[in-house]
N, CA, C and O atoms as a CHARMM CRD file, in Angstrom:
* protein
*
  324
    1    1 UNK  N    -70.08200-120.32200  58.67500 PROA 1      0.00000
    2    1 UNK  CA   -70.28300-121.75900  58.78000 PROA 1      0.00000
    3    1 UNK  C    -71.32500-122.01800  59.86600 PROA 1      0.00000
    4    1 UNK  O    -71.07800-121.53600  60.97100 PROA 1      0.00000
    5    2 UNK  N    -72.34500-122.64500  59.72400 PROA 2      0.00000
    6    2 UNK  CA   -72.98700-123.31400  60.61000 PROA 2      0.00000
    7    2 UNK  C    -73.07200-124.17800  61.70700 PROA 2      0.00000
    8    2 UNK  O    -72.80800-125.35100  61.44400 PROA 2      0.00000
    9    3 UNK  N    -73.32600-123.95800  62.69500 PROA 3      0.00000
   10    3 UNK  CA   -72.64900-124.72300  64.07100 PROA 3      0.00000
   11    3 UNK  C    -73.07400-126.26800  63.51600 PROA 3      0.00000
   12    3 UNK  O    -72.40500-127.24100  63.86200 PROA 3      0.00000
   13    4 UNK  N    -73.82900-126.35400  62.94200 PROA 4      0.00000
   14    4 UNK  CA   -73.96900-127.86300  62.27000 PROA 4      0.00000
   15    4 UNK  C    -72.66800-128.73600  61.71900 PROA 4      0.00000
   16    4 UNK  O    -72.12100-129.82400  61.90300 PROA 4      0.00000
   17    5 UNK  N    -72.54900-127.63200  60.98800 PROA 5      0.00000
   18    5 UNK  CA   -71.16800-128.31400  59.91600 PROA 5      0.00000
   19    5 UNK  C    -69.89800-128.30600  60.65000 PROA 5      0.00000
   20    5 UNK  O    -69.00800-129.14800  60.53200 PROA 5      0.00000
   21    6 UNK  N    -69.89200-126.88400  61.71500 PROA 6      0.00000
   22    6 UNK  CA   -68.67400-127.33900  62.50600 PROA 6      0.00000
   23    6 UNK  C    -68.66900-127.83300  63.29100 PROA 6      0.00000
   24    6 UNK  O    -67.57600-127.98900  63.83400 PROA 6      0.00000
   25    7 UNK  N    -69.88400-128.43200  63.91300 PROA 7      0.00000
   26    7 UNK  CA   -69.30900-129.88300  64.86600 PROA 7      0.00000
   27    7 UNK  C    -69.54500-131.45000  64.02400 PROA 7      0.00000
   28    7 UNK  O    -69.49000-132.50200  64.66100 PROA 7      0.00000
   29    8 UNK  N    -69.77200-131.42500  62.73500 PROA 8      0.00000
   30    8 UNK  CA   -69.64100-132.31400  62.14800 PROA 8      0.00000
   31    8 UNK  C    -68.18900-132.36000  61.38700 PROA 8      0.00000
   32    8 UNK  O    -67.82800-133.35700  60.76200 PROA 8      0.00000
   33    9 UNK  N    -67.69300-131.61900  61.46300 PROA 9      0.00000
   34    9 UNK  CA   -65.97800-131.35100  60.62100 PROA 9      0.00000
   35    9 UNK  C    -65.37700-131.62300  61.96600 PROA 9      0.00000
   36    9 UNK  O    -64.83100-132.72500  62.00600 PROA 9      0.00000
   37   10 UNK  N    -65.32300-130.97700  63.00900 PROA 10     0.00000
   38   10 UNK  CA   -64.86100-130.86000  64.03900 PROA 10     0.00000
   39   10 UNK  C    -64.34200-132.93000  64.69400 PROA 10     0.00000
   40   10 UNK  O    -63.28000-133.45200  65.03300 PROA 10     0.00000
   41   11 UNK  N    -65.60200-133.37500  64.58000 PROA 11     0.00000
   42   11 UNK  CA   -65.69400-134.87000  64.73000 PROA 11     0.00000
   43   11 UNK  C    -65.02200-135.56100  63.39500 PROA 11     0.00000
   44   11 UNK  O    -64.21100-136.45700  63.62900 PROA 11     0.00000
   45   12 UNK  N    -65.25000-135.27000  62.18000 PROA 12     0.00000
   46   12 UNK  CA   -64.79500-135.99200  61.31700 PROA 12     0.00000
   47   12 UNK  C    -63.50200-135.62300  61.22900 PROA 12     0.00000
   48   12 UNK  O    -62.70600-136.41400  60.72200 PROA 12     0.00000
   49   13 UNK  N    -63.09800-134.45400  61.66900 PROA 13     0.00000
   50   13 UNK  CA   -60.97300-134.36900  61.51800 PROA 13     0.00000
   51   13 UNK  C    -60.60700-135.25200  62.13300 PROA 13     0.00000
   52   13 UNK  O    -59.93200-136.20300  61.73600 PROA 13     0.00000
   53   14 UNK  N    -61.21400-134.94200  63.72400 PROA 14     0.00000
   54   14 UNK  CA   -60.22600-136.11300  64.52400 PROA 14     0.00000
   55   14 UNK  C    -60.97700-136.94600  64.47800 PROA 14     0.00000
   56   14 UNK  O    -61.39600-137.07600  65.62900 PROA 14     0.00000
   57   15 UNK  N    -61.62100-137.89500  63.61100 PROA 15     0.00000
   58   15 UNK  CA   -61.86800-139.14400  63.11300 PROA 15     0.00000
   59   15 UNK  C    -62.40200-139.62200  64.30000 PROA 15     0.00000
   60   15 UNK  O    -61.88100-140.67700  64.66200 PROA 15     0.00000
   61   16 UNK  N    -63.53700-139.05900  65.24300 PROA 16     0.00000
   62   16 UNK  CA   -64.32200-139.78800  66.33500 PROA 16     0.00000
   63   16 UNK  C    -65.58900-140.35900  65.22100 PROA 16     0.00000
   64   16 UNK  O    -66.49500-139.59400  64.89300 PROA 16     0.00000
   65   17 UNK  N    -65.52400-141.60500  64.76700 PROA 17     0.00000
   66   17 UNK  CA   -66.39400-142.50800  64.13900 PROA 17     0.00000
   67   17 UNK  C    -66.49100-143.52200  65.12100 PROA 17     0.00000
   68   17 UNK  O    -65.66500-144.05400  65.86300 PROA 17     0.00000
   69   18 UNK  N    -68.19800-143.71100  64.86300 PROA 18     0.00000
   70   18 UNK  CA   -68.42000-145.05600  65.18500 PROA 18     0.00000
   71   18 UNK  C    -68.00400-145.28900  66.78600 PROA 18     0.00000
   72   18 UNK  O    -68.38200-144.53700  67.68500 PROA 18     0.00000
   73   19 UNK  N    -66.75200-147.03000  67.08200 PROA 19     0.00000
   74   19 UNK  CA   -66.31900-146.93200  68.72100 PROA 19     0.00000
   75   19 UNK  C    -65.28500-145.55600  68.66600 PROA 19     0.00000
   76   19 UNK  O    -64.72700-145.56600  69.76400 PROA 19     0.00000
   77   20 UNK  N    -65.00800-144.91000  68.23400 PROA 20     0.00000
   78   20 UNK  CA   -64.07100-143.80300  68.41200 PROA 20     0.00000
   79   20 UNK  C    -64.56600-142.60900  68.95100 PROA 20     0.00000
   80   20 UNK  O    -64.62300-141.57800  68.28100 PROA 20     0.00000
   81   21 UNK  N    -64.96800-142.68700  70.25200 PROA 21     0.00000
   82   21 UNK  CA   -65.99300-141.27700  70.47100 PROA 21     0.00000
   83   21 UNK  C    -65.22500-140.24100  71.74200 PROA 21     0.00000
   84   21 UNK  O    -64.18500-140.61900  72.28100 PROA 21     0.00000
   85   22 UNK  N    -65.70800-139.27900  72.01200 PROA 22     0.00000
   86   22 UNK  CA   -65.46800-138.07500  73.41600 PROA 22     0.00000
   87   22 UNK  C    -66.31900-137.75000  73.73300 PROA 22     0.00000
   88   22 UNK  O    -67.23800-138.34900  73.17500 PROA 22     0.00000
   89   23 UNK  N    -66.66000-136.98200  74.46600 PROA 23     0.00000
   90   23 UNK  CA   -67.54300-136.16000  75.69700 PROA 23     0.00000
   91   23 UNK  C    -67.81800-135.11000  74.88600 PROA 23     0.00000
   92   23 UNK  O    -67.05900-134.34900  74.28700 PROA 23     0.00000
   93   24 UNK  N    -69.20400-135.17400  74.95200 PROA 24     0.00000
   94   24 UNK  CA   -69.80400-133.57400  74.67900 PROA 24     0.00000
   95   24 UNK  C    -68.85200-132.28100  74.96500 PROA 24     0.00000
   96   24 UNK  O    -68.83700-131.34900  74.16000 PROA 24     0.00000
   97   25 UNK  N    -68.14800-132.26800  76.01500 PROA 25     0.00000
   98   25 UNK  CA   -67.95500-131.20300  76.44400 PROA 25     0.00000
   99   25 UNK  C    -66.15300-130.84200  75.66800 PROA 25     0.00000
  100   25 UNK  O    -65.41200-129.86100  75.60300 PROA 25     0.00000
  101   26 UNK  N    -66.11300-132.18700  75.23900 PROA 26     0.00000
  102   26 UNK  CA   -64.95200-131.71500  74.46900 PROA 26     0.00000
  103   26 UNK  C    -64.67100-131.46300  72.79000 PROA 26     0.00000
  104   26 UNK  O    -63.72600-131.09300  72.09300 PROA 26     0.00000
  105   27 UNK  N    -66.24700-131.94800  72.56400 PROA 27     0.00000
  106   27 UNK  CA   -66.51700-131.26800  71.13600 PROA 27     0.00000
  107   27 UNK  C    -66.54100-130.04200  71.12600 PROA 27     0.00000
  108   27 UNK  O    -65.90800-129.34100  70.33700 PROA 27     0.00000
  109   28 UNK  N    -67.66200-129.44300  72.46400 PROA 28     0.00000
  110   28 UNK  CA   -67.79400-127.81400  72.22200 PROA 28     0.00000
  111   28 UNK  C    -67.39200-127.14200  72.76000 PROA 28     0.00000
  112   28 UNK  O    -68.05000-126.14900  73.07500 PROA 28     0.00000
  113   29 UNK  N    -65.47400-127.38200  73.36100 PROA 29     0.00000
  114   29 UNK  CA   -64.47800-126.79000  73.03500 PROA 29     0.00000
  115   29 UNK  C    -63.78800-125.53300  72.66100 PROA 29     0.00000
  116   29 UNK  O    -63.15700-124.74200  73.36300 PROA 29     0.00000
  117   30 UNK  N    -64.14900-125.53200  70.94000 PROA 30     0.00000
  118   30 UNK  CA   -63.75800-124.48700  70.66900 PROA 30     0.00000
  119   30 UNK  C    -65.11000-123.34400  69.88900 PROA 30     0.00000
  120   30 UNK  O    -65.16800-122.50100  68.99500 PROA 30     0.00000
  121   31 UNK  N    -65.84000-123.84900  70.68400 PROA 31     0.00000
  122   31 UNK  CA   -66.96100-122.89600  70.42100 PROA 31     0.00000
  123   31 UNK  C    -67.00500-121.68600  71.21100 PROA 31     0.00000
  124   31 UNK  O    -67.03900-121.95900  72.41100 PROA 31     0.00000
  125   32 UNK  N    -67.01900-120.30300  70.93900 PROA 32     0.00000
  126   32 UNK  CA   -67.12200-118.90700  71.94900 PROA 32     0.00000
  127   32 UNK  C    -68.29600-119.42100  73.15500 PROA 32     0.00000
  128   32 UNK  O    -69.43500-119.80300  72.88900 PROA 32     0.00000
  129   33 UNK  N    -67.78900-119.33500  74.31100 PROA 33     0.00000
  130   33 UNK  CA   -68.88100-119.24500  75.33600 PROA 33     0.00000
  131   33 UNK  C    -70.17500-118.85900  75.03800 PROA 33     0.00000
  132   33 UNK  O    -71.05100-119.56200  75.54100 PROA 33     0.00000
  133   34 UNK  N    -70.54700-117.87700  74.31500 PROA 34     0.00000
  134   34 UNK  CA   -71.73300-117.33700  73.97700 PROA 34     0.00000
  135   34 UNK  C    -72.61000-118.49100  73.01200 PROA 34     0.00000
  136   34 UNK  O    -73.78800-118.80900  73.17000 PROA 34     0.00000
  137   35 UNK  N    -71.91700-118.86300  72.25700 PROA 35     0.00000
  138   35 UNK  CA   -72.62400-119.90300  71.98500 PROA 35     0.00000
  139   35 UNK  C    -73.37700-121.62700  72.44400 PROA 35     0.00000
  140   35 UNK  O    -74.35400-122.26700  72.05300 PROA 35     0.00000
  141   36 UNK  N    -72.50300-121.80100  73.25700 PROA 36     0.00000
  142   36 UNK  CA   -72.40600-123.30600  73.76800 PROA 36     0.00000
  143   36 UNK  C    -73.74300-124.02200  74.23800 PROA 36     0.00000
  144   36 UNK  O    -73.89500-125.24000  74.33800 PROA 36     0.00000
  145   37 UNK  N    -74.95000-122.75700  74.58500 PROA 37     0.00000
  146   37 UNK  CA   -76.23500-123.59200  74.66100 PROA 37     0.00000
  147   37 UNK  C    -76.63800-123.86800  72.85900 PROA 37     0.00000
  148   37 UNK  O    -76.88200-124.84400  72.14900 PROA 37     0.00000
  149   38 UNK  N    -76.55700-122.77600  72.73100 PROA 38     0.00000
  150   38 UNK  CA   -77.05800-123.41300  70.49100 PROA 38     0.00000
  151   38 UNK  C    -76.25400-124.80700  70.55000 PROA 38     0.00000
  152   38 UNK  O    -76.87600-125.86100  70.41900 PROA 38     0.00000
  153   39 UNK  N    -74.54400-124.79000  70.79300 PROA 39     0.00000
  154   39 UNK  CA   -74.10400-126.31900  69.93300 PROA 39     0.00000
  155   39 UNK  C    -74.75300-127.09100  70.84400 PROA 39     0.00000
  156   39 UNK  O    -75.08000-127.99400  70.07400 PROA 39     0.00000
  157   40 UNK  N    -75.25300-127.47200  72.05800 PROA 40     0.00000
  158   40 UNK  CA   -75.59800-128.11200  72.82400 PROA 40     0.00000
  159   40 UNK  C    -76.62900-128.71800  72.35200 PROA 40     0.00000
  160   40 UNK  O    -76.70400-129.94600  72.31600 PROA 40     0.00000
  161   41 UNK  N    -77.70400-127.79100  71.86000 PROA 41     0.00000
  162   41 UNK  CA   -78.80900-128.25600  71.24800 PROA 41     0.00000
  163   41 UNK  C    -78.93600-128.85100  69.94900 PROA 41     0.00000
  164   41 UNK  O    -79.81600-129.67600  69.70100 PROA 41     0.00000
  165   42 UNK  N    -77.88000-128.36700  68.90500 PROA 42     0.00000
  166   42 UNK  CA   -77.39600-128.82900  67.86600 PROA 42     0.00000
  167   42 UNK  C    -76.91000-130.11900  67.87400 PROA 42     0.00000
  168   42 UNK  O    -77.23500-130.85700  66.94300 PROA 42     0.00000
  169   43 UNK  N    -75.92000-130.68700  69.08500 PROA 43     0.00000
  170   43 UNK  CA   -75.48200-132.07400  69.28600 PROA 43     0.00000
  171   43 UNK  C    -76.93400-132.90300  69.43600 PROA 43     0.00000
  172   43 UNK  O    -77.16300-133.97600  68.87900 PROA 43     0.00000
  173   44 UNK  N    -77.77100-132.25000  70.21900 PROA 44     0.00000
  174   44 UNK  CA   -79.10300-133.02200  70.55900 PROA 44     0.00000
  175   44 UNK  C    -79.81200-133.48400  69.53200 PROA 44     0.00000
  176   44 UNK  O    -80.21700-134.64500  69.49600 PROA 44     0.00000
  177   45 UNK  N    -80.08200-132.39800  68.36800 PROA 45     0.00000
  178   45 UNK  CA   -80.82100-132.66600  67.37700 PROA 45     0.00000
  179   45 UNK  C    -79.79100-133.30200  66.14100 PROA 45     0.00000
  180   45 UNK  O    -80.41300-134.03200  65.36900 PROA 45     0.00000
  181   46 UNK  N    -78.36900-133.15400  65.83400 PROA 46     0.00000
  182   46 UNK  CA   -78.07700-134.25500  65.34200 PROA 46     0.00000
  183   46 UNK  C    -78.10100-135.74300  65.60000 PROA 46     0.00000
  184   46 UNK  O    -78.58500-136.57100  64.82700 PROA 46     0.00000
  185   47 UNK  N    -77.43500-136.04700  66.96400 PROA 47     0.00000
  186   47 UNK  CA   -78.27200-137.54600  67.55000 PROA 47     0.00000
  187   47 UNK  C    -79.74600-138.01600  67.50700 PROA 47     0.00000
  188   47 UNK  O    -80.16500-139.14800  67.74900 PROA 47     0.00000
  189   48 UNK  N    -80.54100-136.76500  67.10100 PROA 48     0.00000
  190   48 UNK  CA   -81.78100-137.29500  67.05700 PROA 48     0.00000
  191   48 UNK  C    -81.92700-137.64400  65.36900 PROA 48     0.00000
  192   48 UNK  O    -82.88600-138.34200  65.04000 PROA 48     0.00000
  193   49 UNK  N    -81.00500-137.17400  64.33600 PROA 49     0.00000
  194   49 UNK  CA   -81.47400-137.16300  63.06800 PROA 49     0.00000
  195   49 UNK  C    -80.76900-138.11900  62.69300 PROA 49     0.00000
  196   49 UNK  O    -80.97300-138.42800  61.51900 PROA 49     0.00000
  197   50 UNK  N    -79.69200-138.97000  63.44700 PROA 50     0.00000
  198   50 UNK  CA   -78.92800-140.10900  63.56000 PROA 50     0.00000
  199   50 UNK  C    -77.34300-139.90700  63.15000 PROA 50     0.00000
  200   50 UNK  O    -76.57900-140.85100  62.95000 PROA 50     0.00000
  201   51 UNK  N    -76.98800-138.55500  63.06100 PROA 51     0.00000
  202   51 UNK  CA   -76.01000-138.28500  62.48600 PROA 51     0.00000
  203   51 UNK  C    -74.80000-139.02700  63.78200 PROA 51     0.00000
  204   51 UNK  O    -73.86900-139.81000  63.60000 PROA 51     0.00000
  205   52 UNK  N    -75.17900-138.55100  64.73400 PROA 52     0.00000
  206   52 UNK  CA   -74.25500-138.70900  65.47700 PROA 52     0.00000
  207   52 UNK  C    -75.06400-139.93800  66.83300 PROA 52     0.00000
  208   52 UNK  O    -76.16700-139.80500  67.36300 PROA 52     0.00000
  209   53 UNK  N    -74.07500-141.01200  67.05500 PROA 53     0.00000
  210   53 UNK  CA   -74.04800-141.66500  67.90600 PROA 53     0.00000
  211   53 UNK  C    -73.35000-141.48000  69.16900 PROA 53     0.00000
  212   53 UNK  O    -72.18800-141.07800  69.22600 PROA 53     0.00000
  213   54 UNK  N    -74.33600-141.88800  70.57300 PROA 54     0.00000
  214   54 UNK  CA   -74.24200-141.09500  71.86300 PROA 54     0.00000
  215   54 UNK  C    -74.21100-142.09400  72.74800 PROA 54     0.00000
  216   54 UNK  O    -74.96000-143.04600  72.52700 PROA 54     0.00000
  217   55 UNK  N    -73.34600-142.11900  73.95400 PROA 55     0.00000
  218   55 UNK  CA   -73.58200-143.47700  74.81900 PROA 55     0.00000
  219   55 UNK  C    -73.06300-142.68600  76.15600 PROA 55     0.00000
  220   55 UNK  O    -72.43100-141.63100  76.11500 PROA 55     0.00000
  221   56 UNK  N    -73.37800-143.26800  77.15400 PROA 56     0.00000
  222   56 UNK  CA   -73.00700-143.13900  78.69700 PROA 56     0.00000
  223   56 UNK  C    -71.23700-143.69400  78.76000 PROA 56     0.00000
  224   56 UNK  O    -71.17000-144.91200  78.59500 PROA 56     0.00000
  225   57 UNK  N    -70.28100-143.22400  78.90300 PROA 57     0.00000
  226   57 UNK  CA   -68.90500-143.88300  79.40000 PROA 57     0.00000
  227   57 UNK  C    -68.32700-143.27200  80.47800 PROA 57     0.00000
  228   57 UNK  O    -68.19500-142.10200  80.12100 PROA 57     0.00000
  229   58 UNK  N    -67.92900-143.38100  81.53000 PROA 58     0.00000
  230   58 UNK  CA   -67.28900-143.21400  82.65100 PROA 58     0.00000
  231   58 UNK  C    -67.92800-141.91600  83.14300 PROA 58     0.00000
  232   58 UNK  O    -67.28700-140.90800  83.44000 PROA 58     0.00000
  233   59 UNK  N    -69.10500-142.02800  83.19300 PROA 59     0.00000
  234   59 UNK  CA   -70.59900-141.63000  83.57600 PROA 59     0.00000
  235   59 UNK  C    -70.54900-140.05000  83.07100 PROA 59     0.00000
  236   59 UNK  O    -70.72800-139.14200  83.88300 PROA 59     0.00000
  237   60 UNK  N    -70.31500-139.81500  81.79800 PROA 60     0.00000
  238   60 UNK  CA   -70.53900-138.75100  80.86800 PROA 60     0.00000
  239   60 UNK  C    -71.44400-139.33800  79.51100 PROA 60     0.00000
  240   60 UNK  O    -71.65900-140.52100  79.24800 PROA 60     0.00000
  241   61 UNK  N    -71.90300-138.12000  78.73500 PROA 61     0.00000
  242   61 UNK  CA   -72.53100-138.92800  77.56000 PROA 61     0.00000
  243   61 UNK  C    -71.11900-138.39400  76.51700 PROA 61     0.00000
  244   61 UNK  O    -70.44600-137.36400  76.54700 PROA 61     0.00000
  245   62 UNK  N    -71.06400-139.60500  75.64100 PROA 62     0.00000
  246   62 UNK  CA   -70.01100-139.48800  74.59300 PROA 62     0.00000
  247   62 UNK  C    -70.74300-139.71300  73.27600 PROA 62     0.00000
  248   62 UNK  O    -71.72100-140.45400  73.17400 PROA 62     0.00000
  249   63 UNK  N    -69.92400-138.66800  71.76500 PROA 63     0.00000
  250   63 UNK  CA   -70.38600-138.67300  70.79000 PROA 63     0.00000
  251   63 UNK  C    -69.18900-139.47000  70.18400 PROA 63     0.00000
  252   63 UNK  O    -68.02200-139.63000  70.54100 PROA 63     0.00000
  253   64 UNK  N    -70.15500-140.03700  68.81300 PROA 64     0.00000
  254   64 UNK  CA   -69.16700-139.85300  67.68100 PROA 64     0.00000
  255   64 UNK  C    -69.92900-140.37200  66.28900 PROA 64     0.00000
  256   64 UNK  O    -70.84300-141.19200  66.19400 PROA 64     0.00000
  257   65 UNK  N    -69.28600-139.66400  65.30300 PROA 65     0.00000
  258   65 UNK  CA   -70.03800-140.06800  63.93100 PROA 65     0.00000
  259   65 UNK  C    -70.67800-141.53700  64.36800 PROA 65     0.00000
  260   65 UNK  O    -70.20500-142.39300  65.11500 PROA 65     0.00000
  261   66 UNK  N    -72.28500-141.51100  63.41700 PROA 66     0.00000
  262   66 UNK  CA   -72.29400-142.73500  62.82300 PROA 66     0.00000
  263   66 UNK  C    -71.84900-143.11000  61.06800 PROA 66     0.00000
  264   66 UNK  O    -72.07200-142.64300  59.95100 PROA 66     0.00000
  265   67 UNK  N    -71.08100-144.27200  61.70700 PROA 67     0.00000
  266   67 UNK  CA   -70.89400-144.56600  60.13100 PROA 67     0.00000
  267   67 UNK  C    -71.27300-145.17200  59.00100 PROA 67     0.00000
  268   67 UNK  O    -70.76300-145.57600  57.95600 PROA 67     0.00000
  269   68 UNK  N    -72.82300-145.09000  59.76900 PROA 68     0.00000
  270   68 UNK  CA   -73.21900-145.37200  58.60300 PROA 68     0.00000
  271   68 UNK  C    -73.87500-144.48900  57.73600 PROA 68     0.00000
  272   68 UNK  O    -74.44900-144.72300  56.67300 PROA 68     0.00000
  273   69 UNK  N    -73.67100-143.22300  58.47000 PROA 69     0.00000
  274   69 UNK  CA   -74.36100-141.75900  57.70300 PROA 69     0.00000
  275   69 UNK  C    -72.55500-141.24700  57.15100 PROA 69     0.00000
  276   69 UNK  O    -72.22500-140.11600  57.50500 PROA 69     0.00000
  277   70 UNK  N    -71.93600-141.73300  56.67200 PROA 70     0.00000
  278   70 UNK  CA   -70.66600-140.92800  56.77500 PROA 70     0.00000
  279   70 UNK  C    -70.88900-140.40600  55.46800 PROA 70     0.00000
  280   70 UNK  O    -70.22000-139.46300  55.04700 PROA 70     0.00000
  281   71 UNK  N    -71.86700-141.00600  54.73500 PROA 71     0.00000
  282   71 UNK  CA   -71.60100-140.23700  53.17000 PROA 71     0.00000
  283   71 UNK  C    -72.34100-138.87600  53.12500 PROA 71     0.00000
  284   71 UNK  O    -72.05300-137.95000  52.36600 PROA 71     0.00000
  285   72 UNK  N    -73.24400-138.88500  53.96100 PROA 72     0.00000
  286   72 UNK  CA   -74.14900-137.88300  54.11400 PROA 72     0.00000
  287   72 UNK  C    -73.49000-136.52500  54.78100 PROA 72     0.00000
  288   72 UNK  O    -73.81300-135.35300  54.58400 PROA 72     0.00000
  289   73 UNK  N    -72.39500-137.10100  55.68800 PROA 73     0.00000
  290   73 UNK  CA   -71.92600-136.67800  56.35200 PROA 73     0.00000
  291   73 UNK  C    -70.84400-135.90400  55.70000 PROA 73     0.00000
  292   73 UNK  O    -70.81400-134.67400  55.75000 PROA 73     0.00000
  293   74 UNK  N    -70.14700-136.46400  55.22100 PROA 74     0.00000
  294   74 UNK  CA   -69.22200-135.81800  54.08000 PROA 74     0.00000
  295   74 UNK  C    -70.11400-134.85700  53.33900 PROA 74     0.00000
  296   74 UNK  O    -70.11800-133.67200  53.67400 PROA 74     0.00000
  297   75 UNK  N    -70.77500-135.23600  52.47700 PROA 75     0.00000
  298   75 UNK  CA   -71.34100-133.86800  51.93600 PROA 75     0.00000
  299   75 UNK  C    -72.02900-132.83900  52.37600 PROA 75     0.00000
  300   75 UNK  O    -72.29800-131.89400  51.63500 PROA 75     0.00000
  301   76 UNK  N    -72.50000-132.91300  53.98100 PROA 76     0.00000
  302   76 UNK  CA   -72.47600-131.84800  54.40800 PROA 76     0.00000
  303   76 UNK  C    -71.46900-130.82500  54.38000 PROA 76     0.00000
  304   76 UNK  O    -71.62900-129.64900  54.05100 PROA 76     0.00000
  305   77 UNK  N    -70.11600-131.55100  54.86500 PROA 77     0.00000
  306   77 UNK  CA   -69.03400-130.52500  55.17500 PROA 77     0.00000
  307   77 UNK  C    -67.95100-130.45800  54.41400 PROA 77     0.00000
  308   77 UNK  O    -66.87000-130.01100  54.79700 PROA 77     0.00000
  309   78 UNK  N    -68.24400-131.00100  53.04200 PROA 78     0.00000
  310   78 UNK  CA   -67.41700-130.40200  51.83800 PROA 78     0.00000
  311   78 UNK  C    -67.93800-128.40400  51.40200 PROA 78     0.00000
  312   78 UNK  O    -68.96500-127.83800  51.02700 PROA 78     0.00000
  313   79 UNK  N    -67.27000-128.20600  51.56500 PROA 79     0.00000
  314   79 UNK  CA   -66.67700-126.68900  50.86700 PROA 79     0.00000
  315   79 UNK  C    -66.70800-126.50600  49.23000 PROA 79     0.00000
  316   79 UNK  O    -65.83800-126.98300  48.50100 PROA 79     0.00000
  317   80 UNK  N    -67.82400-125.75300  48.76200 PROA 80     0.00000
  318   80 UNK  CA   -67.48900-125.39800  47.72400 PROA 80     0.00000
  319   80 UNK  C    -67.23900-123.98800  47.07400 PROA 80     0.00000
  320   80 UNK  O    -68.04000-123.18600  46.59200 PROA 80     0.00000
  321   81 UNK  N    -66.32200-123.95700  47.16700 PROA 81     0.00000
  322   81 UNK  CA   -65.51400-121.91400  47.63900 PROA 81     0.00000
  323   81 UNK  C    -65.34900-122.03400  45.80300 PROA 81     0.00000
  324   81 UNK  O    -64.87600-121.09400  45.16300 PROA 81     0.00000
């Protein structure tokens, strides 16, 4: 799976849409240490492609889906096994 799709599944389980957001640092979580500069950059360049919406709150930056990409969004991280 692609660090793409799993921090876009990752956000869409626990339903951080839209005002529903967390801290960077608790999306990439459950990512192996070794990785955490890639998702880092991955969060960057999804907020830049609009997938994900980003704001300053209790002086951290916080993500969460936008919803208005949610369809797009979904078919990224549907599974077809």
């Amino acid at each position: 799976m692609s660090i793409k799709k799993a921090i876009l599944k990752k956000l869409f389980r626990h339903r951080y849409i839209g005002g529903r957001h967390t801290e960077i640092r608790n999306a990439m979580k459950s990512f192996p240490p070794i990785l955490l500069k890639e998702v880092k950059e991955e969060i960057k360049n999804l907020i830049k492609e609009g997938y994900l919406l980003s704001k300053t709150s209790t002086g951290e930056i916080h993500i969460s889906l936008n919803p208005r990409k949610l369809n797009e969004i979904r078919s990224e991280i549907i599974d077809f096994d």
